[in-house]
VOPAGU-2260 file (C-alpha; in pm, 1 decimal, decimal comma):
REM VOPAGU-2260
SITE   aa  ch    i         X         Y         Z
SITE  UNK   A    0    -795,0   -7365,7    8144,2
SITE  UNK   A    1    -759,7   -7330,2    8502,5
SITE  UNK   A    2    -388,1   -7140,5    8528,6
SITE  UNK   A    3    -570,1   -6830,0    8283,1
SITE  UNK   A    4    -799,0   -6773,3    8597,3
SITE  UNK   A    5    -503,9   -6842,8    8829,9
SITE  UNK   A    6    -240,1   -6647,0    8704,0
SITE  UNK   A    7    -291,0   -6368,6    8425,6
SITE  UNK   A    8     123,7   -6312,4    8447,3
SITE  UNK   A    9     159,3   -6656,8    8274,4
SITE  UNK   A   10     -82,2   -6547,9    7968,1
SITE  UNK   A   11     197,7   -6298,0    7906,4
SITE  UNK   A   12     456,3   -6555,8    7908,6
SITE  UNK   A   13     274,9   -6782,5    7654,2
SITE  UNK   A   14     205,0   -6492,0    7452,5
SITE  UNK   A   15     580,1   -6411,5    7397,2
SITE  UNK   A   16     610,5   -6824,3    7329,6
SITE  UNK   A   17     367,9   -6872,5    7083,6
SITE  UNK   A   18     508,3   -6577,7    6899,7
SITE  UNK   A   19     871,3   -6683,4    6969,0
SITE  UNK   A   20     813,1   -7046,7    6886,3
SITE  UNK   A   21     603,7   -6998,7    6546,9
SITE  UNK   A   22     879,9   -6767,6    6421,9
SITE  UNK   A   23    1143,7   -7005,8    6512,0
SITE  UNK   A   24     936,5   -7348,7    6374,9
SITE  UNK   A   25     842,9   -7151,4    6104,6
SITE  UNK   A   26    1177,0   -7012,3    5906,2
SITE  UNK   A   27    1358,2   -7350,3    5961,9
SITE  UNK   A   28    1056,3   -7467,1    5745,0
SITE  UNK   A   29    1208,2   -7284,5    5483,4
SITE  UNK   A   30    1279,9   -7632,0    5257,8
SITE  UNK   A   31     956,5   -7735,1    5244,1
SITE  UNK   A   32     870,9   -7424,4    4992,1
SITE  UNK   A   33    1204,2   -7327,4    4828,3
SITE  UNK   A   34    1345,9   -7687,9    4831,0
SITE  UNK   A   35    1359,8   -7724,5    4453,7
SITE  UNK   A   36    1520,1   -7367,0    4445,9
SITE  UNK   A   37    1806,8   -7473,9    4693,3
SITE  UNK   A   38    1857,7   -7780,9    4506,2
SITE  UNK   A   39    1936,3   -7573,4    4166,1
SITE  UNK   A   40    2094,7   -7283,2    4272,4
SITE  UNK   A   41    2342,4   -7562,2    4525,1
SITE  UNK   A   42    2395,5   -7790,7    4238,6
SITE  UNK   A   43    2228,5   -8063,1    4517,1
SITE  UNK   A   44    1997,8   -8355,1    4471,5
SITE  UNK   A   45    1661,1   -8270,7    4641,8
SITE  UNK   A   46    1686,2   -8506,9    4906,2
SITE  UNK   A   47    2003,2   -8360,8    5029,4
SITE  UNK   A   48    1884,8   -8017,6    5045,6
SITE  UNK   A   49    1634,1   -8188,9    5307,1
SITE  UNK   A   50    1874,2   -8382,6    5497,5
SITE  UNK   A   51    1958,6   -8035,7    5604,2
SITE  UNK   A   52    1638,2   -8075,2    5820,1
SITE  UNK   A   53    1824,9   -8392,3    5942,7
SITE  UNK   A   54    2195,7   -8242,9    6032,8
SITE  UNK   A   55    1959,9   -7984,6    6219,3
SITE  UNK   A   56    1798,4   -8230,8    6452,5
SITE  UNK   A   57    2070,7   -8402,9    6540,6
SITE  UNK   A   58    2245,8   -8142,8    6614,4
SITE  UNK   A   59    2004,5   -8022,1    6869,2
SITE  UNK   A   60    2000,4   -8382,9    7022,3
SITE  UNK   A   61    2405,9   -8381,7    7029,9
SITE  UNK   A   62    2396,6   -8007,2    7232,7
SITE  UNK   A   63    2100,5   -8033,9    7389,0
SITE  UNK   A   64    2224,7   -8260,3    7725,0
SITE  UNK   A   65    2546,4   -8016,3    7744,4
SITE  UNK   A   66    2293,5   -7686,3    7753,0
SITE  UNK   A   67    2090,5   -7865,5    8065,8
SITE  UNK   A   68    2308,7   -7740,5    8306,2
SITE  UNK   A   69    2247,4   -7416,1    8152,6
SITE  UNK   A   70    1912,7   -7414,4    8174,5
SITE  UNK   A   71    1914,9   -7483,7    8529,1
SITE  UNK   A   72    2176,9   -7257,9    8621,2
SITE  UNK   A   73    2020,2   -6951,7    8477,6
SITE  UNK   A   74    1698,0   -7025,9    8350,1
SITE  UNK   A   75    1533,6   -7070,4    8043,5
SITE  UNK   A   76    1520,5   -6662,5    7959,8
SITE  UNK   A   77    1927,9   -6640,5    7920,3
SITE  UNK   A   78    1992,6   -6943,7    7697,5
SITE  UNK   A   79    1711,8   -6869,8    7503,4
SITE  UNK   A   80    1847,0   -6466,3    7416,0
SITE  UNK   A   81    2146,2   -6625,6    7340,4
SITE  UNK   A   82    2005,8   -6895,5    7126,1
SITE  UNK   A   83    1827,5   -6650,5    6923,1
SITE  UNK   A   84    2121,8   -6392,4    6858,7
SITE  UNK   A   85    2316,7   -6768,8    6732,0
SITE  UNK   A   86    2015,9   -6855,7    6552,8
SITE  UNK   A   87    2021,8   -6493,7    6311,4
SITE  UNK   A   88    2385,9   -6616,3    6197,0
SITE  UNK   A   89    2275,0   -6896,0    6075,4
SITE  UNK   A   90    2028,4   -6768,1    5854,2
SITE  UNK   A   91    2288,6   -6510,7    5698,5
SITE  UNK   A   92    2550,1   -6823,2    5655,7
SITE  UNK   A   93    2278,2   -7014,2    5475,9
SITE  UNK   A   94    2159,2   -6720,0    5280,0
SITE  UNK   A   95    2548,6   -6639,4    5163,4
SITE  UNK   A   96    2568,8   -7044,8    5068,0
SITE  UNK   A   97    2689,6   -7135,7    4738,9
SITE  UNK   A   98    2769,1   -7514,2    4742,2
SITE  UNK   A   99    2681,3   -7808,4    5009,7
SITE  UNK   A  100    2936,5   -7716,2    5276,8
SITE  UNK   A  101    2823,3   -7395,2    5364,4
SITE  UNK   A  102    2441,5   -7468,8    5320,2
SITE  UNK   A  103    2556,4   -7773,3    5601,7
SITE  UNK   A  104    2743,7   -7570,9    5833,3
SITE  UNK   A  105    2428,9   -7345,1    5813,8
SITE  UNK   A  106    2210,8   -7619,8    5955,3
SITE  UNK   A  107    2474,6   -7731,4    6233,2
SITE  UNK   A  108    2477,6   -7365,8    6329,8
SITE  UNK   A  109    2049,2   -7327,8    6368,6
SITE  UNK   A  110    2073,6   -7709,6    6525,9
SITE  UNK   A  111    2327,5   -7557,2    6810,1
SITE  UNK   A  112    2087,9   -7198,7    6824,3
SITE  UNK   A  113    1751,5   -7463,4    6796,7
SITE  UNK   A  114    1866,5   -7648,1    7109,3
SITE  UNK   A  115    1871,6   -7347,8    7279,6
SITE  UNK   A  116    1557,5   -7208,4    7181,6
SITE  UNK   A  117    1279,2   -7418,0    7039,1
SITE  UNK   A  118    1059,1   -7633,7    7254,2
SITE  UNK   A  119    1255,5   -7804,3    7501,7
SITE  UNK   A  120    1352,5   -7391,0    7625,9
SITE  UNK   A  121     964,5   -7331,7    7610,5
SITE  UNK   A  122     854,2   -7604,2    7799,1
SITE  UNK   A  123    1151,5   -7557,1    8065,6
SITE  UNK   A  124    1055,4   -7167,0    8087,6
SITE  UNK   A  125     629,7   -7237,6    8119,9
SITE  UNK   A  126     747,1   -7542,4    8398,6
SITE  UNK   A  127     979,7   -7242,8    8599,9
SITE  UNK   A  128     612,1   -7013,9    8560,5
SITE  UNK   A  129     369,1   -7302,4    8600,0
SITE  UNK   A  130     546,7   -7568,3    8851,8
SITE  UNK   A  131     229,3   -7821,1    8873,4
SITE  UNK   A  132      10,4   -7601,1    8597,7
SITE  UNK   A  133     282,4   -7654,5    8345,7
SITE  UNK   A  134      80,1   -7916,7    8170,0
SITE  UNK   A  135    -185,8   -7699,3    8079,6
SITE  UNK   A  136      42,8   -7430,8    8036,6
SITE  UNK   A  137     233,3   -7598,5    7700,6
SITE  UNK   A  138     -82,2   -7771,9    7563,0
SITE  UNK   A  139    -192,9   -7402,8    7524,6
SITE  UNK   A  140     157,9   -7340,1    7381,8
SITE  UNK   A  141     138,9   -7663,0    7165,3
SITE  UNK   A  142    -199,6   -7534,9    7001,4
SITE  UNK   A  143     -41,9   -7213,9    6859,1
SITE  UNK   A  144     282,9   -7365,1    6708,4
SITE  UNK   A  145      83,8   -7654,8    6573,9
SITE  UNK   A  146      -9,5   -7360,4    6350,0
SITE  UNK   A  147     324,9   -7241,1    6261,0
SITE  UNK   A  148     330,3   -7419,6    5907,4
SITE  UNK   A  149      20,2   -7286,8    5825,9
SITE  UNK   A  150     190,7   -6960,0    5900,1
SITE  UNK   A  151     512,5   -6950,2    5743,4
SITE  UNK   A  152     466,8   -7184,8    5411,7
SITE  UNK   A  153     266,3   -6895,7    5262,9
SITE  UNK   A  154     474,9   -6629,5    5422,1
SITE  UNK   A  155     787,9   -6790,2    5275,9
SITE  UNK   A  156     591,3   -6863,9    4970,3
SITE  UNK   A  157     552,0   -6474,8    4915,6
SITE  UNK   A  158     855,3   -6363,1    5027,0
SITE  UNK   A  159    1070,6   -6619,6    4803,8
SITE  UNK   A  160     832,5   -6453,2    4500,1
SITE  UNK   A  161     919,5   -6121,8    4569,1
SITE  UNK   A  162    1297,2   -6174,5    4732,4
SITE  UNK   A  163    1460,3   -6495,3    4662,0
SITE  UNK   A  164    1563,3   -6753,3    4890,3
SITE  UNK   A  165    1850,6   -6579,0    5013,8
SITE  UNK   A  166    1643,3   -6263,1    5056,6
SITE  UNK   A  167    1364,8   -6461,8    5277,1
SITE  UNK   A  168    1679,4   -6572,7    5462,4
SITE  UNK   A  169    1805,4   -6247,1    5602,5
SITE  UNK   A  170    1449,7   -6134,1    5650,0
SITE  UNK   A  171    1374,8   -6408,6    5897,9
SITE  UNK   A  172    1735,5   -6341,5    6071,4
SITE  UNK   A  173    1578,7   -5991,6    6064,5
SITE  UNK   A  174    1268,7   -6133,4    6277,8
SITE  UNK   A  175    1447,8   -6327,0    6548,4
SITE  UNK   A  176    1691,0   -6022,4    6604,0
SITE  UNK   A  177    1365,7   -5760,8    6575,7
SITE  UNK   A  178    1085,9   -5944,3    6726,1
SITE  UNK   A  179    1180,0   -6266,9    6931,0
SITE  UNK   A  180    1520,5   -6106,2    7080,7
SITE  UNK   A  181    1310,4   -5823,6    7260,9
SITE  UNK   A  182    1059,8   -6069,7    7358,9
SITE  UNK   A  183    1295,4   -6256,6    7529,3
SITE  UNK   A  184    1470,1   -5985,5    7689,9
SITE  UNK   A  185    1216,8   -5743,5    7780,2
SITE  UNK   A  186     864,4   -5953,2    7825,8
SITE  UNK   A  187    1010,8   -6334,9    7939,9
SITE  UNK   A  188    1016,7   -6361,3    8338,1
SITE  UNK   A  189    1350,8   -6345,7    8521,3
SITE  UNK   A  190    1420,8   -6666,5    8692,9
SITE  UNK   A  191    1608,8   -6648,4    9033,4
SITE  UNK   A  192    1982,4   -6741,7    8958,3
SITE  UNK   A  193    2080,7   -7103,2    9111,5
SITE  UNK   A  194    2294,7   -7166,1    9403,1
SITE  UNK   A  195    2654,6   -7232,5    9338,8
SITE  UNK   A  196    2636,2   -7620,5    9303,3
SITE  UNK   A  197    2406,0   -7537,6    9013,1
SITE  UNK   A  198    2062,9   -7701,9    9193,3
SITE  UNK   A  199    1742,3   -7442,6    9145,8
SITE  UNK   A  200    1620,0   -7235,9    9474,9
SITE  UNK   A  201    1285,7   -7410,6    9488,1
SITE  UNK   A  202    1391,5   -7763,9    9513,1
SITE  UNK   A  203    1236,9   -7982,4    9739,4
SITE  UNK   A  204    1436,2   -8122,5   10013,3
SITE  UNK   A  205    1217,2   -8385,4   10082,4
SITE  UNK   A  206    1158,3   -8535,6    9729,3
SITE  UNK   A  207    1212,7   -8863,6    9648,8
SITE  UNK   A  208    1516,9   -8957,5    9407,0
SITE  UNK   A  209    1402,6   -9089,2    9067,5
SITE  UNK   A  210    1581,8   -9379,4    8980,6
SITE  UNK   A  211    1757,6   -9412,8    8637,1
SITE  UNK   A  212    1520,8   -9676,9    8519,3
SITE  UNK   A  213    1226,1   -9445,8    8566,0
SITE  UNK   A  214    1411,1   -9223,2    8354,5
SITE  UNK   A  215    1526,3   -9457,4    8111,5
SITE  UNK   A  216    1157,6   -9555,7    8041,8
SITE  UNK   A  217    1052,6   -9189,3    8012,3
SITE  UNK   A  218    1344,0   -9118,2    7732,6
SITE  UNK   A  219    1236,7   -9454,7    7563,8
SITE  UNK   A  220     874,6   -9366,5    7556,2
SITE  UNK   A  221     981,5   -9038,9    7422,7
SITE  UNK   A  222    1198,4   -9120,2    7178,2
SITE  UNK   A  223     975,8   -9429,9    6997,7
SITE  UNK   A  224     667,3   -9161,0    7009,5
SITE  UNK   A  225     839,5   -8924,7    6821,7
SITE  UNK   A  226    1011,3   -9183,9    6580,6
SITE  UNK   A  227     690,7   -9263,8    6481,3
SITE  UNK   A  228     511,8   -8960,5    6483,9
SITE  UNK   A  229     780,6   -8742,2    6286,0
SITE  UNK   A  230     830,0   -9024,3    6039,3
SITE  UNK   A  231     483,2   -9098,0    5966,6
SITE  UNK   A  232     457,1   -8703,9    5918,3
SITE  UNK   A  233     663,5   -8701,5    5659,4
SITE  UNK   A  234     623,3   -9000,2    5457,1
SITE  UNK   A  235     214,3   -8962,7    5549,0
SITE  UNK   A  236     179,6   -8885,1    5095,5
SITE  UNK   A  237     385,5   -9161,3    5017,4
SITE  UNK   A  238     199,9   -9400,0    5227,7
SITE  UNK   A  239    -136,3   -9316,1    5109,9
SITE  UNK   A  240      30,4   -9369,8    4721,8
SITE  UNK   A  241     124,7   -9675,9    4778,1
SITE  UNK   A  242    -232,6   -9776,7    4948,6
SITE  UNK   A  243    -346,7   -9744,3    4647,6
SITE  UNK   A  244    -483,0   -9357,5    4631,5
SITE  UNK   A  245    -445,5   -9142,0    4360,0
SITE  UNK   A  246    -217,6   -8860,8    4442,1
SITE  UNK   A  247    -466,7   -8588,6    4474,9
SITE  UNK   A  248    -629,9   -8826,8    4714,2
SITE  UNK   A  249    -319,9   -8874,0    4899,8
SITE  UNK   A  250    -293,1   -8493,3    4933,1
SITE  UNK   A  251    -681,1   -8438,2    5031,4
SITE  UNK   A  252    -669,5   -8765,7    5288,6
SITE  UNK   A  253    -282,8   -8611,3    5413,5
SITE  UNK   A  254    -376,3   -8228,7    5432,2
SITE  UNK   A  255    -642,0   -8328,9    5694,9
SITE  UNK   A  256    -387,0   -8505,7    5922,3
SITE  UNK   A  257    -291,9   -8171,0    6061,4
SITE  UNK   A  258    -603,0   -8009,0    6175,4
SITE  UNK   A  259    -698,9   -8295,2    6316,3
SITE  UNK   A  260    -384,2   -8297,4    6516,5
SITE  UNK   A  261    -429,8   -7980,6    6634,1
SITE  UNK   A  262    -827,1   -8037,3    6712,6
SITE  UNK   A  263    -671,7   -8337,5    6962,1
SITE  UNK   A  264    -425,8   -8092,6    7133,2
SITE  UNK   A  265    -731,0   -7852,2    7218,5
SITE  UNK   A  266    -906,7   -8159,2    7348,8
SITE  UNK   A  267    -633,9   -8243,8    7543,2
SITE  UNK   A  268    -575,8   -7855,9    7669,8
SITE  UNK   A  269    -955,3   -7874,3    7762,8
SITE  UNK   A  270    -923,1   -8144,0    8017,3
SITE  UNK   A  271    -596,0   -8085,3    8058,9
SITE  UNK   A  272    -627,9   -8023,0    8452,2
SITE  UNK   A  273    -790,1   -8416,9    8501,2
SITE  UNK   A  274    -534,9   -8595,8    8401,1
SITE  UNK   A  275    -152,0   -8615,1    8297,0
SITE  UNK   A  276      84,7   -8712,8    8091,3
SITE  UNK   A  277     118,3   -9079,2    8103,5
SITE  UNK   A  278    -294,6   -9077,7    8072,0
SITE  UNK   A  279    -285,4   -8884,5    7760,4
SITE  UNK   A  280     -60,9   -9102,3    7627,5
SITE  UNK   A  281    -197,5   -9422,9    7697,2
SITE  UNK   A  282    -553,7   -9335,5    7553,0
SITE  UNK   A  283    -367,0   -9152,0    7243,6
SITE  UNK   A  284    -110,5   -9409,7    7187,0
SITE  UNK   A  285    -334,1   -9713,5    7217,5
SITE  UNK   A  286    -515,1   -9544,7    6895,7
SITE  UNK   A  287    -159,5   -9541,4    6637,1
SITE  UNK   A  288    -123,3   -9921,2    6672,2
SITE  UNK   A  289    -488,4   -9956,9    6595,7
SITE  UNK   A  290    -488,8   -9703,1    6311,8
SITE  UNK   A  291    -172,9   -9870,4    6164,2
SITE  UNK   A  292    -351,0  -10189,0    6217,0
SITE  UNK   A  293    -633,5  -10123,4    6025,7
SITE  UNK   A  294    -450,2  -10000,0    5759,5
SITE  UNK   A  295    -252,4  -10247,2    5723,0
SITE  UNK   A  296    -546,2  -10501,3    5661,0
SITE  UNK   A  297    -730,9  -10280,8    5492,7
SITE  UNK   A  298    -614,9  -10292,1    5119,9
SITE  UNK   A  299    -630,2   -9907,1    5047,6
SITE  UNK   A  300   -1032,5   -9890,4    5105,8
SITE  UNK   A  301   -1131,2   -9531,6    5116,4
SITE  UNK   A  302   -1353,1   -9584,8    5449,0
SITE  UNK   A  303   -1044,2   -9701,2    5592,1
SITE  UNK   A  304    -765,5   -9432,7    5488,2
SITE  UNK   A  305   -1061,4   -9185,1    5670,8
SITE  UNK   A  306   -1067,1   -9392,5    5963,8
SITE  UNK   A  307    -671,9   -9423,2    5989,7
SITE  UNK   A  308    -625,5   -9065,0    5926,9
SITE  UNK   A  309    -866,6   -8990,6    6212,2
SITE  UNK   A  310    -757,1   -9224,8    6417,2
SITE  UNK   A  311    -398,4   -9114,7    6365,5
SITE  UNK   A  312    -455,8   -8757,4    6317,7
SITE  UNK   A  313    -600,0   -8815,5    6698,7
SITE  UNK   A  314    -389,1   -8995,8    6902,3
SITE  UNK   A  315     -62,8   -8829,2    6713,9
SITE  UNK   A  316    -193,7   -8480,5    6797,5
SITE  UNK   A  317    -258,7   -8607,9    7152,0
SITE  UNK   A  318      47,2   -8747,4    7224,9
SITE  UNK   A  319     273,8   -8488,5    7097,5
SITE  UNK   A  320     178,0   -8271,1    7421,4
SITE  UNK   A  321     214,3   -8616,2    7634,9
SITE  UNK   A  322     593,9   -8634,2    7506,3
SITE  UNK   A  323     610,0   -8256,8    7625,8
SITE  UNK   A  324     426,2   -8328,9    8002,0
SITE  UNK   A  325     511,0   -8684,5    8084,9
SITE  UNK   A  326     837,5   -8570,0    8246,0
SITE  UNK   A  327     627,0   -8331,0    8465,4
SITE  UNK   A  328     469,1   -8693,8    8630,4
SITE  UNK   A  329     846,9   -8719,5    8792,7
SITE  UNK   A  330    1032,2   -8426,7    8789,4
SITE  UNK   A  331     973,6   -8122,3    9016,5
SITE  UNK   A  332    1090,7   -7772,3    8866,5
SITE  UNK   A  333    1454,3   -7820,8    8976,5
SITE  UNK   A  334    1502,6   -8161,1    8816,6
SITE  UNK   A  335    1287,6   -8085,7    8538,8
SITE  UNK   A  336    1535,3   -7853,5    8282,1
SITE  UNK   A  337    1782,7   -8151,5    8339,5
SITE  UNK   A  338    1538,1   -8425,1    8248,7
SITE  UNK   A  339    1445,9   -8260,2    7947,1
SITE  UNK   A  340    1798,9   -8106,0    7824,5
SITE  UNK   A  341    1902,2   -8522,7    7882,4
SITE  UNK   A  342    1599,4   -8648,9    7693,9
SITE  UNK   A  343    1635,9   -8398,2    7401,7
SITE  UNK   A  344    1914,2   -8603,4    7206,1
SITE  UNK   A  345    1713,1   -8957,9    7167,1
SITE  UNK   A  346    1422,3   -8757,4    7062,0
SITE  UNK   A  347    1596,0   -8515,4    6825,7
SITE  UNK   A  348    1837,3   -8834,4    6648,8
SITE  UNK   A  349    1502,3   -9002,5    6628,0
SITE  UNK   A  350    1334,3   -8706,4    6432,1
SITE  UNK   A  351    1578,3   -8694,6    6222,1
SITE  UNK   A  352    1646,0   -9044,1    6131,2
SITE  UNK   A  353    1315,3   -9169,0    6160,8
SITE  UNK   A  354    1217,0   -9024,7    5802,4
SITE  UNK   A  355    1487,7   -9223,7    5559,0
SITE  UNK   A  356    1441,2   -9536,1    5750,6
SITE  UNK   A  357    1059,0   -9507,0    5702,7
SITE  UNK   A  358    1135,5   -9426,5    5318,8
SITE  UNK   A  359    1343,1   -9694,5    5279,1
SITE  UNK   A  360    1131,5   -9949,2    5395,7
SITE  UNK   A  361     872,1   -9751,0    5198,9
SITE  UNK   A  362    1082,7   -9770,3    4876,7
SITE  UNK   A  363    1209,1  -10151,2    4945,9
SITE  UNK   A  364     893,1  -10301,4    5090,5
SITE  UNK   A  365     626,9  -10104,1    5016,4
SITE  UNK   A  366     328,5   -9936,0    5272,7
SITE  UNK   A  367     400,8  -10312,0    5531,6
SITE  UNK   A  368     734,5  -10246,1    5555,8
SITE  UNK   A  369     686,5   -9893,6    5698,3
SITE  UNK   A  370     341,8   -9949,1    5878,4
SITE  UNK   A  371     513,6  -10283,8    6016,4
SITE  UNK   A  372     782,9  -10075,3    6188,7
SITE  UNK   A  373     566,1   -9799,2    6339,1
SITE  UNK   A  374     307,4  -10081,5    6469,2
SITE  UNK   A  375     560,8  -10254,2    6653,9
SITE  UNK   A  376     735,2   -9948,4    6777,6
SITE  UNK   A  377     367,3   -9784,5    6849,7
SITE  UNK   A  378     263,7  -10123,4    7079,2
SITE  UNK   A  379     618,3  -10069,2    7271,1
SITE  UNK   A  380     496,6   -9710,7    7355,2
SITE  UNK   A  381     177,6   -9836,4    7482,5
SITE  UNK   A  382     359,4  -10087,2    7677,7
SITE  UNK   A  383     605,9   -9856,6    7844,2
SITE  UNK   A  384     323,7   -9595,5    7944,7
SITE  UNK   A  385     152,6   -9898,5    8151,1
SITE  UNK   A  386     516,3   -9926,4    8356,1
SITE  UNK   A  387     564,6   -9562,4    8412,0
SITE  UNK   A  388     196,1   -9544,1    8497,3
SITE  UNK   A  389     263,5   -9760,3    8800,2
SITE  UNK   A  390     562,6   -9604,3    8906,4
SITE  UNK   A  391     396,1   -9276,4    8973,6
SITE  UNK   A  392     512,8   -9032,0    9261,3
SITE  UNK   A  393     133,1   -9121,0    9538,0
SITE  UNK   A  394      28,1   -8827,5    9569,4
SITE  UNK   A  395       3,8   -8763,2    9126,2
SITE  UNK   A  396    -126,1   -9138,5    9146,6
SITE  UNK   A  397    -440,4   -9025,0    9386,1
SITE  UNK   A  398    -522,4   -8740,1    9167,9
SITE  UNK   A  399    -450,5   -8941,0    8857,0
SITE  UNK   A  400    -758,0   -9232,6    8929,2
């Protein structure tokens, strides 16, 4: 909590973020509530009204490495104005959708605007406020919009009542037009504009190139984190089924899973100025390859679905801000928007893949198959944090031990 005392101007910025973010997180939610309604009024199959969730992730991945230089050029503030005024289309083209086409094209449109505007723009614009406090700076961020679900499934919930889906549609293209738009333009910081060959003003001179392999290992922990994490997420009911649990167990044990996440992100925040992102996610992510572990020998006890969910709840919660901060470990503010931008597409095609593979070995092999996967992938996480751990910069090293 150290950059509160430090700098008051950044509360500010991560006041128009946590507003910003939980309206964007929350409307592209929108399936989750008013699936079944899509599916009949679309004439689709439920799970392709939710691959729209899918065609939205990738393409954020797909734009997200061609908006870096973007980001770097004129700073987080600009792209992320005109992210939102792309994102408000989108939300009219999917209310105005009468068969699959259209209801796609809607998705591809908020995955362009998304790229633009949700996290990887917040995390760039807090690391152009923050520099070395960034850390800190987006676990606070990360302990709002864990919220944002909480939020906007009962706010979409009422508004479907009372408006439709369509109607719920235009009102959030309403919000981001109304309330994030302004935000943006009249309450985000202005970042100084970048020199001509597109490299930030407060680039060090004297810092040390990164090599590729350092970044290749960053992208890869990344992307297997968030293959796991997003997948187990959403197959999390399903799993706990086929333990064994009846289904209002599954939903008691599953509807835990996120305040427990959240309760490790404000643990995280807390001591969030002792260490950084690789240690976070080497004590988080040595506890999903346990939890899977245990579940996987288990045999559906009770004790042990409590343990796993804890235990998973934990280190998942954890290591969602260590994906968002381990970059900060190599990249100063000049390098950062690039790294990011560059390691948005792995991580986005994971999230959105990650889900039907984990059902499908779900559906084919039961809870091994799935658990199997995520153990293996879980362990390779772990492993790659111990490299990148001893290739830090000295002088984060010394602080780090």
């Amino acid at each position: 909590m150290r950059f509160l005392k430090a700098d008051s101007g950044l509360i500010g910025i991560l006041v128009v973020l946590a507003v910003t973010q939980l309206i964007g997180w929350g409307t592209i939610g929108l399936p989750a509530i008013v699936g079944r309604d899509l599916a009949a009024d679309l004439g689709m199959s439920l799970p392709a009204v939710f691959a729209g969730t899918s065609v939205l992730y990738v393409s954020m991945g797909l734009c997200a490495p061609w908006l870096g230089k973007f980001f770097a050029r004129h700073g987080a503030r600009k792209v992320m104005m005109v992210g939102t005024i792309v994102t408000a289309p989108g939300f009219v083209l999917l209310s105005l959708a009468r068969e699959p086409v259209l209801y796609f094209a809607a998705w591809i449109v908020l995955g362009l605007a998304g790229s633009a505007t949700l996290s990887t723009g917040a995390y760039i614009m807090l690391n152009e406020a923050a520099g070395k406090q960034a850390k800190s700076a987006i676990g606070a961020l990360m302990l709002v919009t864990g919220l944002s679900s909480s939020i906007f499934w009962p706010t979409t919930s009422f508004l479907s009542g009372h408006l439709g889906w369509r109607g719920t549609c235009l009102v959030y293209a309403a919000m981001l037009i109304f309330i994030s738009l302004p935000l943006y333009a009249f309450a985000a910081p202005r970042r100084s504009v970048a020199r001509d060959d597109g490299s930030a003003p407060d680039r060090r001179s004297d810092a040390p190139a990164i090599p590729r392999s350092t970044f290749i290992l960053v992208a890869a922990v990344i992307t297997l984190n968030a293959f796991v994490n997003f997948g187990i997420s959403a197959v999390m009911i399903e799993l706990l089924r086929a333990e064994g649990l009846a289904p209002a167990q599954a939903l008691a044990f599953g509807s835990m899973l996120g305040v427990i996440q959240v309760s490790a992100r404000g643990l995280d925040f807390l001591g969030g100025g002792r260490w950084d992102g690789i240690t976070t996610g080497l004590v988080a992510g040595t506890a999903l390859p346990v939890a899977m572990l245990l579940l996987m020998l288990s045999e559906g006890a009770t004790w042990a679905v409590a343990v796993f969910i804890l235990l998973y709840g934990a280190g998942s919660g954890a290591m969602a801000v260590a994906r968002a901060t381990i970059p900060l470990v190599f990249y100063d503010q000049a390098e950062f928007a690039k790294a990011m931008s560059m390691i948005a597409l792995p991580l986005n095609l994971a999230s959105a893949i990650s889900p039907p593979v984990l059902v499908a070995l779900l559906t084919q092999f039961g809870s091994r198959g799935a658990l199997g996967l995520t153990f293996v992938f879980s362990c390779a996480t772990v492993l790659i944090l111990v490299l990148l751990g001893r290739r830090r910069p000295r002088a984060i090293a010394a602080v780090a031990v």
